[in-house]
N, CA, C and O of each residue as an XYZ file, in Angstrom:
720
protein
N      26.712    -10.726     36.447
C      26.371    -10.805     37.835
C      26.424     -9.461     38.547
O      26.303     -9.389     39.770
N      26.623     -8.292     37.693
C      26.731     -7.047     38.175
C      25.448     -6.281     38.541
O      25.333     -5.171     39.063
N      24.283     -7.370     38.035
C      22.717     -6.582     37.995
C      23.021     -5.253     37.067
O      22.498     -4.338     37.702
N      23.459     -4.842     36.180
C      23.571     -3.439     35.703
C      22.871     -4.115     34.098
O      23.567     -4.804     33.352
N      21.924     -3.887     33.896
C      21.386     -3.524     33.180
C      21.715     -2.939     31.454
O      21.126     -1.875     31.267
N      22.341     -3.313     30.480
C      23.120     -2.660     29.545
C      21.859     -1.464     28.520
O      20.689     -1.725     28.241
N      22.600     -0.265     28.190
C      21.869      0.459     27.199
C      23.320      0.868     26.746
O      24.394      0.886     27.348
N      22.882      1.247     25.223
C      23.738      1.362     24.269
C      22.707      1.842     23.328
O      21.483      1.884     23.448
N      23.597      2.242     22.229
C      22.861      3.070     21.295
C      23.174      2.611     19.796
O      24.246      3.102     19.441
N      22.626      1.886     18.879
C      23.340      1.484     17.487
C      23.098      3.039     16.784
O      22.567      4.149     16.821
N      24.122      1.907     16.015
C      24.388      3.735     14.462
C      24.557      2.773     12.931
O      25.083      1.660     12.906
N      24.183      3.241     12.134
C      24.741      2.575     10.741
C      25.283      3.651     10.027
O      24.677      4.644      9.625
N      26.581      3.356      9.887
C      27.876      4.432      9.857
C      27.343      5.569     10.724
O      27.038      5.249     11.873
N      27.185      6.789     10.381
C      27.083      7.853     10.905
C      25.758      8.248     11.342
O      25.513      9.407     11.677
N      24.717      7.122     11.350
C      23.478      7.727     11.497
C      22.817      6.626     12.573
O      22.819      5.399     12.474
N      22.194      7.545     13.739
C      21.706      6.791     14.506
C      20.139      6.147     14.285
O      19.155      6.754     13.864
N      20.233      4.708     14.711
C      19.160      3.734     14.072
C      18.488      3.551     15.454
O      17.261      3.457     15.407
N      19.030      3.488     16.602
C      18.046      2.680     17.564
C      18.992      3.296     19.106
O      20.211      3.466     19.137
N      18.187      3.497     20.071
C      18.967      3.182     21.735
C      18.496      1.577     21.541
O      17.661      1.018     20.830
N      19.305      1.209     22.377
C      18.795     -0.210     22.732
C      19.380     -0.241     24.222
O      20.524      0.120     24.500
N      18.156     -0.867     25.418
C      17.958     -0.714     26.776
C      17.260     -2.154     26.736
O      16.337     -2.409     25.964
N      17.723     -2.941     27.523
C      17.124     -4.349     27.934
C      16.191     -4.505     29.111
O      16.720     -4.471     30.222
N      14.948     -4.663     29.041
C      14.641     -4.238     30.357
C      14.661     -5.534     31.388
O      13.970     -5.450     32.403
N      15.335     -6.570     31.182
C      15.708     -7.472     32.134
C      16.526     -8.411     31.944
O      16.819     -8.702     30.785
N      17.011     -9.013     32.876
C      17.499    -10.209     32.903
C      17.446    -11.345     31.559
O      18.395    -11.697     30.859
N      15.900    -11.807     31.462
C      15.062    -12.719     31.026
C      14.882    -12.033     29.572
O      15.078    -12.607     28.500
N      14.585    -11.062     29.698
C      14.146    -10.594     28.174
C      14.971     -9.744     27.312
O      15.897     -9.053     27.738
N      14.629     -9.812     26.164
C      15.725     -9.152     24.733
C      15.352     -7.968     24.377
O      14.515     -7.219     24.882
N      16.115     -7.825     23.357
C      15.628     -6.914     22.988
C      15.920     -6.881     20.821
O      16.819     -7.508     20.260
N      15.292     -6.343     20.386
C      14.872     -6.393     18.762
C      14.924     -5.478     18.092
O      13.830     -4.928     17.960
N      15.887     -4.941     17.476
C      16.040     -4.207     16.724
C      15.965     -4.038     15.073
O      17.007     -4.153     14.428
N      14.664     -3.752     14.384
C      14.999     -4.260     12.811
C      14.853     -2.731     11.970
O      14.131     -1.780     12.270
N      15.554     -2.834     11.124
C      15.570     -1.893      9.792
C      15.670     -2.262      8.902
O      16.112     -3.409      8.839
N      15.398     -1.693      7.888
C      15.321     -1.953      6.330
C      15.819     -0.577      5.776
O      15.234      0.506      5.754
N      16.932     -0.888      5.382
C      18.242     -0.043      4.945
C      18.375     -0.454      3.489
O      18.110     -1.582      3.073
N      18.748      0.417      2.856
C      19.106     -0.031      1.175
C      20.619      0.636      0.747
O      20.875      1.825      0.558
N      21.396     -0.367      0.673
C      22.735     -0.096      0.942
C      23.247      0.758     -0.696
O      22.962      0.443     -1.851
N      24.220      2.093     -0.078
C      24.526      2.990     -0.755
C      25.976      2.425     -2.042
O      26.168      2.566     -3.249
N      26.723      1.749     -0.857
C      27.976      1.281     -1.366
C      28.150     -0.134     -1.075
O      27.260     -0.508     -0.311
N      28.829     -0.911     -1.343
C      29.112     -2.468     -1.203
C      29.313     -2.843      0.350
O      29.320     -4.030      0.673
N      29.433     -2.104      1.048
C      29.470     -2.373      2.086
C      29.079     -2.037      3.452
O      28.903     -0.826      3.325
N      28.815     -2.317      4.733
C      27.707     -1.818      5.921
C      28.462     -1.984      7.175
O      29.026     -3.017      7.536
N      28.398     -0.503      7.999
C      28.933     -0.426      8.755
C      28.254     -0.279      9.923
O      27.731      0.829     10.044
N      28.067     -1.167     10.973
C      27.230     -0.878     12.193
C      27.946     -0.891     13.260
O      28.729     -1.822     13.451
N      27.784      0.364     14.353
C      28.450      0.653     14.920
C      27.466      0.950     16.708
O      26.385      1.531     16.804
N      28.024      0.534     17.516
C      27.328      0.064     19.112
C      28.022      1.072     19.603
O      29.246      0.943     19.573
N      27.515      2.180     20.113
C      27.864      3.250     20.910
C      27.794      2.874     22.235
O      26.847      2.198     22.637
N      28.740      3.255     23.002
C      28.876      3.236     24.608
C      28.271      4.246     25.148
O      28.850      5.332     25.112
N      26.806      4.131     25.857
C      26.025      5.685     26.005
C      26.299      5.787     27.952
O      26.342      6.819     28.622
N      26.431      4.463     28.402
C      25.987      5.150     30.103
C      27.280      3.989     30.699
O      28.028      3.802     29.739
N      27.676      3.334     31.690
C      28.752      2.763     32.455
C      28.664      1.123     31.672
O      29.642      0.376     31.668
N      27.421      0.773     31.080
C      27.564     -1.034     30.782
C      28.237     -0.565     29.739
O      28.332      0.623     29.431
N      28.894     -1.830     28.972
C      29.610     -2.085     27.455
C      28.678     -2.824     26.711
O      28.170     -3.928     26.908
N      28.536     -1.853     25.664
C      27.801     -2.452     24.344
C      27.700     -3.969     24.082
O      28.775     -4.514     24.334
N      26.798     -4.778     23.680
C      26.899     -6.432     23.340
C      26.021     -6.359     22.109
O      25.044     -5.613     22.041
N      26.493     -7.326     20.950
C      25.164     -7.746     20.321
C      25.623     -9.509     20.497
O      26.632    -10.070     20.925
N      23.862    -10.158     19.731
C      24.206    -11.219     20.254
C      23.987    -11.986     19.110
O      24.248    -13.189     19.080
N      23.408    -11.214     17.932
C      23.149    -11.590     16.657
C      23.093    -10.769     15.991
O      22.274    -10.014     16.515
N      23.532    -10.210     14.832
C      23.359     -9.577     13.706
C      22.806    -10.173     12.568
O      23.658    -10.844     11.985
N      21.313    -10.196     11.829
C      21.004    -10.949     10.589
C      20.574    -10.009      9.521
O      19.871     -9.010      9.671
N      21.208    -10.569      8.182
C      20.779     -9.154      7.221
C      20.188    -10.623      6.228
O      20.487    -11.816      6.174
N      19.138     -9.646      5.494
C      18.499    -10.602      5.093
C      17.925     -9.691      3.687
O      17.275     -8.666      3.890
N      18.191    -10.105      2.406
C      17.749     -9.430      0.906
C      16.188     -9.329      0.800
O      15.272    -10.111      1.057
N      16.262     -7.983      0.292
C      14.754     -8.200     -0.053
C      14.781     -7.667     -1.667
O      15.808     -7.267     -2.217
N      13.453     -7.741     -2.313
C      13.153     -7.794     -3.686
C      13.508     -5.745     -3.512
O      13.230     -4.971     -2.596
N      14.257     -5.502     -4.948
C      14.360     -4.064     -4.559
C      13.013     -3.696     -4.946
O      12.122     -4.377     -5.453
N      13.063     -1.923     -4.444
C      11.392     -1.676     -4.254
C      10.686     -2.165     -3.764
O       9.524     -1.952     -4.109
N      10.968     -3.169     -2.602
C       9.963     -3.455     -1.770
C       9.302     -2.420     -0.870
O       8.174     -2.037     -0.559
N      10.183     -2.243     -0.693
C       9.909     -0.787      0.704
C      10.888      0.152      0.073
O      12.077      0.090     -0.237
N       9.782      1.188     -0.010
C      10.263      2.704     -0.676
C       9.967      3.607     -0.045
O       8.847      3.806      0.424
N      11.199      4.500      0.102
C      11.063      5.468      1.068
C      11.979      7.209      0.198
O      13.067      7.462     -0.319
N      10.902      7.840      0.459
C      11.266      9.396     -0.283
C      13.028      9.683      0.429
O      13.711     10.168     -0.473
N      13.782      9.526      1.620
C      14.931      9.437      2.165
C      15.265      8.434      3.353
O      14.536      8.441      4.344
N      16.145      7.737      3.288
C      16.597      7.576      4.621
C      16.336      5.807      4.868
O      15.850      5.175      3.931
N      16.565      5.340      5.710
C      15.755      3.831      6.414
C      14.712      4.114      6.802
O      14.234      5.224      7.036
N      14.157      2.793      6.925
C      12.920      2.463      7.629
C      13.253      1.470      8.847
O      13.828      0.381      8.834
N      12.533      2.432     10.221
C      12.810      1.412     11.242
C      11.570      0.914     11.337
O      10.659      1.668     10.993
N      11.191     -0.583     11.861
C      10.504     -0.972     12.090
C       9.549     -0.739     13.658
O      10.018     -0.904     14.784
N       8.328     -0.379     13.378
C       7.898      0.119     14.337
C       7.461     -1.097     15.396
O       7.708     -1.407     16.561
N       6.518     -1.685     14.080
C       5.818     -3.155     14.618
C       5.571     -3.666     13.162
O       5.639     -2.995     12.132
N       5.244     -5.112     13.301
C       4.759     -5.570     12.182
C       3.462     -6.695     12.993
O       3.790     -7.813     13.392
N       2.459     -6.329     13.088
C       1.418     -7.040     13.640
C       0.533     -7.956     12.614
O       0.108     -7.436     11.583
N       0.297     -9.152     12.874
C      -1.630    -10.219     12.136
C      -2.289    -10.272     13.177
O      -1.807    -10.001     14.277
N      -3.335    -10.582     13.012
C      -4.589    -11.124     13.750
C      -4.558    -12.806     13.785
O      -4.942    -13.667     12.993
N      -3.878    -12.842     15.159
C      -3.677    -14.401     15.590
C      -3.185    -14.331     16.728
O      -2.225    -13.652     17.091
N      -4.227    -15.464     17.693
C      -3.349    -15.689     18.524
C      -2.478    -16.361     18.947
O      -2.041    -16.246     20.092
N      -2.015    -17.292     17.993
C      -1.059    -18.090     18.136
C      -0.635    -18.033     16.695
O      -1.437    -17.591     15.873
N       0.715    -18.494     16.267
C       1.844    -18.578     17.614
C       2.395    -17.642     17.917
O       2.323    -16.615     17.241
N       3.119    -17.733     19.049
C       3.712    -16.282     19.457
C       4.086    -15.267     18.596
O       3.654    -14.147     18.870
N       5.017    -15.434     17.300
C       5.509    -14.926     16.528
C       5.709    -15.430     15.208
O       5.750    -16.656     15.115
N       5.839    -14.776     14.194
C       6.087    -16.203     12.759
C       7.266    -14.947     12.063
O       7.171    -13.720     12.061
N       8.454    -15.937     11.461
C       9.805    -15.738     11.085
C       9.521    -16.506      9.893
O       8.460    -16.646      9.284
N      10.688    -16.983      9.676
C      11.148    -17.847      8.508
C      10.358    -19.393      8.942
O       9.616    -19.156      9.895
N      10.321    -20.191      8.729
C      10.079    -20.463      7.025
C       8.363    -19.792      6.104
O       7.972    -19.810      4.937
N       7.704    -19.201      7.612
C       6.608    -18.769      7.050
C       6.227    -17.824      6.662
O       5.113    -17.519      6.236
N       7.532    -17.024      6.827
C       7.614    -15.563      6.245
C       9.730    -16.065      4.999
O      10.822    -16.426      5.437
N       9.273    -15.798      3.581
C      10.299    -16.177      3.186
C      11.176    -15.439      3.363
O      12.315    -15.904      3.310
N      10.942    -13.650      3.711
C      11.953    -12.545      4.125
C      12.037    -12.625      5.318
O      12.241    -11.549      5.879
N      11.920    -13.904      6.240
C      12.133    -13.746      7.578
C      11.842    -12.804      8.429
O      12.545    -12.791      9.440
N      10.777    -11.768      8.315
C      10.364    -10.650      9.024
C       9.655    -11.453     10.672
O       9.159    -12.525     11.019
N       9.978    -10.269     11.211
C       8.789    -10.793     12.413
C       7.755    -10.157     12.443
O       7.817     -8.947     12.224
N       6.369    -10.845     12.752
C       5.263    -10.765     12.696
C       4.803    -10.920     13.979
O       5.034    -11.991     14.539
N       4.340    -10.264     14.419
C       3.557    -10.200     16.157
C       2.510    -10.040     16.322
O       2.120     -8.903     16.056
N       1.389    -11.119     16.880
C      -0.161    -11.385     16.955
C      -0.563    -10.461     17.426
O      -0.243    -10.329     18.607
N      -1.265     -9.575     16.940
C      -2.444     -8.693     17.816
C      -3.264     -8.804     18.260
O      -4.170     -8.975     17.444
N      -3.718     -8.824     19.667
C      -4.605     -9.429     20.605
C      -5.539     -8.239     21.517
O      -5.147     -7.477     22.400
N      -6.920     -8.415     20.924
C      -7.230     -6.671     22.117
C      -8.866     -7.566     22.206
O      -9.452     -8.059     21.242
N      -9.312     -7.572     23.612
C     -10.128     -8.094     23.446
C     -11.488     -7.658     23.367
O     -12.493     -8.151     23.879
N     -11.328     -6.491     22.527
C     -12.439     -5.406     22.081
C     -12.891     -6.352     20.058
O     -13.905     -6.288     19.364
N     -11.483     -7.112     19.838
C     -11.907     -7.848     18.503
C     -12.352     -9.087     18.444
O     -12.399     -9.828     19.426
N     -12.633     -9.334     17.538
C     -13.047    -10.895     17.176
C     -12.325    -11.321     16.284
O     -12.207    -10.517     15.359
N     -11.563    -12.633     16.111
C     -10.613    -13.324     15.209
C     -11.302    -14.227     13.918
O     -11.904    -15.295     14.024
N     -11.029    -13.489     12.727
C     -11.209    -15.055     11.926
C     -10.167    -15.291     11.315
O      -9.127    -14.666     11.523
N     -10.322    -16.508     10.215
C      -9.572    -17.153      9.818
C     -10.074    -17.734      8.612
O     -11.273    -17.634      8.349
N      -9.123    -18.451      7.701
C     -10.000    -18.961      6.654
C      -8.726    -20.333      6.357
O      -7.607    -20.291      6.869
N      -9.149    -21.340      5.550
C      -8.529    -22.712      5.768
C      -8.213    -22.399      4.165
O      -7.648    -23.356      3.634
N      -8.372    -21.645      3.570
C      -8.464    -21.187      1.944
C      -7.161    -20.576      1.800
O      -6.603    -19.900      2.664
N      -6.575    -20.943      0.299
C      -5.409    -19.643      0.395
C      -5.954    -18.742     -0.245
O      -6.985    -18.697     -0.915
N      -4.857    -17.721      0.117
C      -5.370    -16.196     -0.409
C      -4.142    -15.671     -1.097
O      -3.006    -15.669     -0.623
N      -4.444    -15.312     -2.052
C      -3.430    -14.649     -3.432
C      -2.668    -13.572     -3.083
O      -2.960    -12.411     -3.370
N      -1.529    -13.978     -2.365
C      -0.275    -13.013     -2.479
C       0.616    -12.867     -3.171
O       1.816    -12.807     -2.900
N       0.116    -12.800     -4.082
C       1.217    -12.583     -4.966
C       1.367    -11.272     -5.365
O       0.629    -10.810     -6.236
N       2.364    -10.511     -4.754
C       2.968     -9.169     -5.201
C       4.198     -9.264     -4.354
O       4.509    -10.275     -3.724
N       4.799     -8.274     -4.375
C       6.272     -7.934     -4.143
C       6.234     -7.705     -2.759
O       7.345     -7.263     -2.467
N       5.427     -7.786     -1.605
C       5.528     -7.492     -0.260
C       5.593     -8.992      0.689
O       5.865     -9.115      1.884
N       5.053    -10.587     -0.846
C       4.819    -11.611     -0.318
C       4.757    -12.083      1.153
O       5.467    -12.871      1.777
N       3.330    -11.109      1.619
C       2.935    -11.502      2.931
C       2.572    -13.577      2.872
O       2.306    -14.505      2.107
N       2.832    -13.227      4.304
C       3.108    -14.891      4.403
C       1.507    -15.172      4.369
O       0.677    -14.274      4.227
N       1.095    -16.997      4.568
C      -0.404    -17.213      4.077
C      -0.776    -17.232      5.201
O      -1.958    -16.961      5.412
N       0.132    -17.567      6.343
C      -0.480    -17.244      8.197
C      -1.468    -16.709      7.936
O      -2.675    -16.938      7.853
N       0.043    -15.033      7.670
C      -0.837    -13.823      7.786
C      -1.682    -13.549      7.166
O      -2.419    -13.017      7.996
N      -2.315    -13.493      5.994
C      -3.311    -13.313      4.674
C      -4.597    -13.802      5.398
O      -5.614    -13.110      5.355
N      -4.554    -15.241      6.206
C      -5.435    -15.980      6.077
C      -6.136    -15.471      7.591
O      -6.801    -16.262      8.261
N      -5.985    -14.592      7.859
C      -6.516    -13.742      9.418
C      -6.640    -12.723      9.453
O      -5.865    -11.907      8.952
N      -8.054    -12.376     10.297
C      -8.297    -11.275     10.305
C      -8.909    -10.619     11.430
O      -9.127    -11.547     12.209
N      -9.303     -9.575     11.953
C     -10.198     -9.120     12.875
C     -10.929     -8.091     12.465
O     -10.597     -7.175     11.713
N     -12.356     -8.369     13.216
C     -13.543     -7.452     13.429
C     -13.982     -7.002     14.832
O     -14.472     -7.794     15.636
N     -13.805     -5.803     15.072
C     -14.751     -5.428     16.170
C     -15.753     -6.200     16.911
O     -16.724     -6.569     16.249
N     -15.714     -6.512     18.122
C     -16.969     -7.216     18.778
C     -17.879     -6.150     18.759
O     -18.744     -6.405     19.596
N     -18.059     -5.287     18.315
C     -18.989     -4.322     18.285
C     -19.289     -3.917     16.673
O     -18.297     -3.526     16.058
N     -20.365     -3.965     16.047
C     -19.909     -3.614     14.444
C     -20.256     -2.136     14.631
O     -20.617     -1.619     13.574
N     -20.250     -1.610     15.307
C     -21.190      0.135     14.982
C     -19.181      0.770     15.845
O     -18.907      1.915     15.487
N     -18.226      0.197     16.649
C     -16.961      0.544     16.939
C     -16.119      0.179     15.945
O     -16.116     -0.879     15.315
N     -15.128      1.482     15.802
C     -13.994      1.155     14.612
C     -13.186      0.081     15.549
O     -13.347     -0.143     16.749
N     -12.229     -0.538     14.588
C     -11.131     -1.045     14.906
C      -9.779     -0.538     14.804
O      -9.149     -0.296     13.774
N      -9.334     -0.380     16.281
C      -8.269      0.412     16.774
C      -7.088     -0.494     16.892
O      -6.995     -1.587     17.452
N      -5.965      0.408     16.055
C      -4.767     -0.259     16.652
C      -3.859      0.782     16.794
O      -3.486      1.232     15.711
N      -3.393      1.298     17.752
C      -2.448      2.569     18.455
C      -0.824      2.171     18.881
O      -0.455      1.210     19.557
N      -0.160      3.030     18.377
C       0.935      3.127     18.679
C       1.619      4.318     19.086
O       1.032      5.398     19.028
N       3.136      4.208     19.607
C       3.243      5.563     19.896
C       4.783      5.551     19.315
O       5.435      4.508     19.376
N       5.284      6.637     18.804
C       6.497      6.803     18.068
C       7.709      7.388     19.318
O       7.376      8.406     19.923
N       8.527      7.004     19.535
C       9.510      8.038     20.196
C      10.331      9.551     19.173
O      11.159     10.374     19.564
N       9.754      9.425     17.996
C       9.895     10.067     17.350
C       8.752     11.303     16.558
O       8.594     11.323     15.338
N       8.057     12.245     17.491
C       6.538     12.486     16.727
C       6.499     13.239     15.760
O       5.505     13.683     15.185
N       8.472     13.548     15.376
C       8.226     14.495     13.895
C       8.648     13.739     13.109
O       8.602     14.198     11.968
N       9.192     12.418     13.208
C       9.304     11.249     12.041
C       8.577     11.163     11.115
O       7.471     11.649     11.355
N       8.718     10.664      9.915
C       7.895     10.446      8.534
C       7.311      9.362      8.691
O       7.976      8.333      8.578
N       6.703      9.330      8.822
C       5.726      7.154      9.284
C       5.314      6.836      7.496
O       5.105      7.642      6.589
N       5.315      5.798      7.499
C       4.873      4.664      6.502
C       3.964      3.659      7.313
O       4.510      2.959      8.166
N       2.880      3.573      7.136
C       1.823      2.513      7.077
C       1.661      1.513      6.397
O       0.746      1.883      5.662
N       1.986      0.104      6.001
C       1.842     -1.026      5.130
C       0.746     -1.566      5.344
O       0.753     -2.294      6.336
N      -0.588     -1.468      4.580
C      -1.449     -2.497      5.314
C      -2.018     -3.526      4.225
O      -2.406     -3.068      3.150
N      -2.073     -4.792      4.454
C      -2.481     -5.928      3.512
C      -3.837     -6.303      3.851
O      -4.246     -6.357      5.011
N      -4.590     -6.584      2.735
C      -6.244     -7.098      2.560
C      -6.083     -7.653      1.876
O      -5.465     -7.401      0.842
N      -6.723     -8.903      2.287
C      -6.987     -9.875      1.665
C      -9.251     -9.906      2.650
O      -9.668     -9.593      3.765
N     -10.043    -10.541      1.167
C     -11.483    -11.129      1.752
C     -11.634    -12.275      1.975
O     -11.785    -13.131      1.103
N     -11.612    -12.535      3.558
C     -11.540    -14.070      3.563
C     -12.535    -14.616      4.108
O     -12.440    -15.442      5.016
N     -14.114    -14.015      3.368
C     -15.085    -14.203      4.198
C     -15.775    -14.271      2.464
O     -15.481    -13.597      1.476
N     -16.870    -15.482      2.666
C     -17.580    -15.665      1.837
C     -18.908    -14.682      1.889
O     -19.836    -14.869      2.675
N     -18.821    -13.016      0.397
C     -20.416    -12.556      1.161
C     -21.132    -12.755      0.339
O     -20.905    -13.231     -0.773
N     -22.426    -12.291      0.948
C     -23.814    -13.205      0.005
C     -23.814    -11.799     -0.905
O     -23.427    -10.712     -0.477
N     -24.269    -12.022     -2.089
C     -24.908    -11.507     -3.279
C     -25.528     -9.905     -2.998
O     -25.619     -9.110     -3.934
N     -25.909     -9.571     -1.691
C     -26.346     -7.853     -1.234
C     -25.208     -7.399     -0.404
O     -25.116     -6.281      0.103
N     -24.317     -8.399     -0.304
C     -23.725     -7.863      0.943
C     -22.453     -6.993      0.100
O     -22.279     -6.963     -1.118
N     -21.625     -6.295      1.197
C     -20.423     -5.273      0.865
C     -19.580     -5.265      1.898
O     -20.109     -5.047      2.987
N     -18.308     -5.455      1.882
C     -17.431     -4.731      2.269
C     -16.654     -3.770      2.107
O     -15.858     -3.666      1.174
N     -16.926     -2.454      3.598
C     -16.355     -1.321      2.874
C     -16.056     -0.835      4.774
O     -16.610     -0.983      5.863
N     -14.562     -0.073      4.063
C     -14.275      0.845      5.756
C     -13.592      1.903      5.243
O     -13.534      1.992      4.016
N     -13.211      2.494      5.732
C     -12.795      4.452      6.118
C     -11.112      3.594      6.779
O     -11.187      2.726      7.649
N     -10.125      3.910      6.352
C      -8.715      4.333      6.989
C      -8.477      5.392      7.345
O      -7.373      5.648      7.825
């Protein structure tokens, strides 16, 4: 009832992972990494940065297949993890079996499809079939398809994950092909 607003800063042991700043009342805030633990055990630690006191309100650690996510040093914070859908808001567990969050990308420069077909995920990143089974194209075919972000970090090492799946039946001349 103080209206004050909490920011705080996480660390995993000695290394800082995230500020975390709530920007309201009503809304949260999300913090994910993918850490590959050195020793048997994990230490996370909530720094006191400005007059509020640190809170968490959940902590979830969750296994993944090793070598899933490989990185030359260090964690991986999660920047975003976006599909092409607009509904539902978000997809977790049970439709993601690593419980990741997945957040619909919506720009209304694209066009949405979809396919009622499954699509073969089978590799070690086991994207969910939501996601596999959606996609977007430009409402324009001669405009790329843009998706922009911005790092608070611009000398960070970025990793890009991106999954294809063809979920479009093409005729016998046709091709799919794009430029990353």
């Amino acid at each position: 009832g103080l209206n004050h607003l909490p920011s705080f800063d996480l660390y995993i042991g000695p290394n800082k992972w995230a500020s975390v700043s709530i920007p309201g009342v009503r809304n949260g805030s999300v913090s994910e990494m993918i850490h590959v633990l050195r020793q048997d055990h994990l230490q996370i630690c909530l720094v006191k940065t400005g007059e509020t006191t640190p809170f968490i309100s959940s902590l979830e650690l969750r296994p993944l297949n090793n070598n899933t996510y490989v990185t030359k040093s260090g964690s991986l914070i999660v920047v975003a993890r976006l599909y092409f859908s607009p509904t539902p808001p978000f997809l977790r567990y049970d439709e993601d079996v690593h419980d990741r969050i997945w957040i619909p990308f919506l720009d209304n420069k694209n066009s949405l499809l979809s396919t009622e077909l499954s699509v073969d995920t089978s590799n070690f990143y086991n994207v969910p079939q939501t996601v596999a089974k959606t996609a977007a194209v430009p409402l324009n075919a001669t405009q790329p398809l843009k998706i922009n972000w911005s790092l608070d970090d611009i000398t960070s090492q970025s990793y890009i994950y991106m999954h294809f799946a063809e979920i479009e039946n093409l005729e016998a001349n046709e091709t799919r092909e794009f430029n990353i």
